[in-house]
C-alpha positions in Angstrom: -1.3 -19.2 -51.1 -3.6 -16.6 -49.6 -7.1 -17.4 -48.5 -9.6 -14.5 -49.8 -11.4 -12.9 -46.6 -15.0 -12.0 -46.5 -15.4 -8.4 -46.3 -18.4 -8.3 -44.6 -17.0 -8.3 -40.6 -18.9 -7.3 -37.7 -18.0 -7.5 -34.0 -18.4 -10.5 -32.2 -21.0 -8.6 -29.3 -23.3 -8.4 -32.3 -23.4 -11.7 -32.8 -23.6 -12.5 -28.8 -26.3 -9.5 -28.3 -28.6 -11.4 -31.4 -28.5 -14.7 -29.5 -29.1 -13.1 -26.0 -32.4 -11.7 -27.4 -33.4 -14.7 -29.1 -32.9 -16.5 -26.0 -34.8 -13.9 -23.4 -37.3 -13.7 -26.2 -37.8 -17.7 -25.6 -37.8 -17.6 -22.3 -40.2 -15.2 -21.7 -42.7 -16.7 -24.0 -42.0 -19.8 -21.7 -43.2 -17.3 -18.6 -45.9 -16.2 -20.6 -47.6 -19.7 -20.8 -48.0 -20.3 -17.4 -51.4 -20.1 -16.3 -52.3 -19.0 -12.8 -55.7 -19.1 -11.5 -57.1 -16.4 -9.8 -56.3 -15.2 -6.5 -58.8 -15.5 -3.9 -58.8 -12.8 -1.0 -58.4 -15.4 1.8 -55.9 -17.5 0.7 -54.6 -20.0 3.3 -51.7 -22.3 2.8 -54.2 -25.4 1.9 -55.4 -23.6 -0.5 -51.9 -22.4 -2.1 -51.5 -26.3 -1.8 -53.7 -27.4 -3.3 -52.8 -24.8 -6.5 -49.7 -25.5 -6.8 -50.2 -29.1 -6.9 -53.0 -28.9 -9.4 -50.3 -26.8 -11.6 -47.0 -29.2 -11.2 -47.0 -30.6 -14.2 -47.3 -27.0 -15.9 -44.4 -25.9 -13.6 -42.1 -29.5 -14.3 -42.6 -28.3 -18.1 -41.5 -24.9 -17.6 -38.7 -25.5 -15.5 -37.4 -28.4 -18.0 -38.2 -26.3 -21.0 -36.3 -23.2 -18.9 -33.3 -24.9 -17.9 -33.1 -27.1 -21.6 -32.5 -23.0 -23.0 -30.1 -21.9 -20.3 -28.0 -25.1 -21.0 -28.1 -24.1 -24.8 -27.4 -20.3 -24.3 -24.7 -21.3 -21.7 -22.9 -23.6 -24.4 -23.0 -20.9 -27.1 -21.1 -18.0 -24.9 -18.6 -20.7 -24.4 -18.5 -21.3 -27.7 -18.0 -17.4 -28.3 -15.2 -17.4 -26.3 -13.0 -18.8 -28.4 -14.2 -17.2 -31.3 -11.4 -14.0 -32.4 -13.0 -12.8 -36.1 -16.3 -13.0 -37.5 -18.1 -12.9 -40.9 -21.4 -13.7 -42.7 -21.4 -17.9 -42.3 -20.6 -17.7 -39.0 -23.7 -14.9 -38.1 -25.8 -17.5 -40.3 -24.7 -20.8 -38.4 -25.7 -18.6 -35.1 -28.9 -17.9 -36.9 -29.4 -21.4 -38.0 -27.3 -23.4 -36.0 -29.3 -27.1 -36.5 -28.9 -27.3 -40.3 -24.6 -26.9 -40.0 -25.0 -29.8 -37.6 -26.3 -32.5 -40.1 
């Protein structure tokens, strides 16, 4: 018995370029939320110190947040990998992927 195929195929790079976008589009918003006060003319390493210490918990965030993403996009190009043919539920699980997990 033959299984029916979806017509609708499109390349597997679409599908990886989508997710790379999503993902530099999230982690540039990440970026964007830092905060970092205004430079002062005579900055000496005290005061640099005493910045970055004042923003650590800001830069623990980002750097968890960052790293949580890169783990994610890292898992889905392996993923990819072993992908051969694609079709319309697969660009949706990409799209979606939380609710095909429950």
């Amino acid at each position: 018995m033959k299984t029916k195929e979806s017509p609708f195929i499109t390349s597997k790079s679409r599908i990886e370029a989508l997710t790379d976008g999503v993902y530099a589009i999230a982690m540039t918003f990440l970026a964007l939320n830092l905060i970092i006060p205004e430079l002062i003319e005579e900055m000496d390493e005290v005061r640099i110190g005493e910045i970055l210490s004042g923003m650590m918990l800001q830069l623990d965030e980002y750097i968890l947040s960052f790293m949580l993403l890169a783990i994610f996009w890292i898992t889905q190009n392996e993923q990819m990998h072993y992908i051969k043919k694609t079709d319309r539920s697969l660009i949706w699980i990409q799209i979606f992927p939380s609710s095909s997990s429950s």
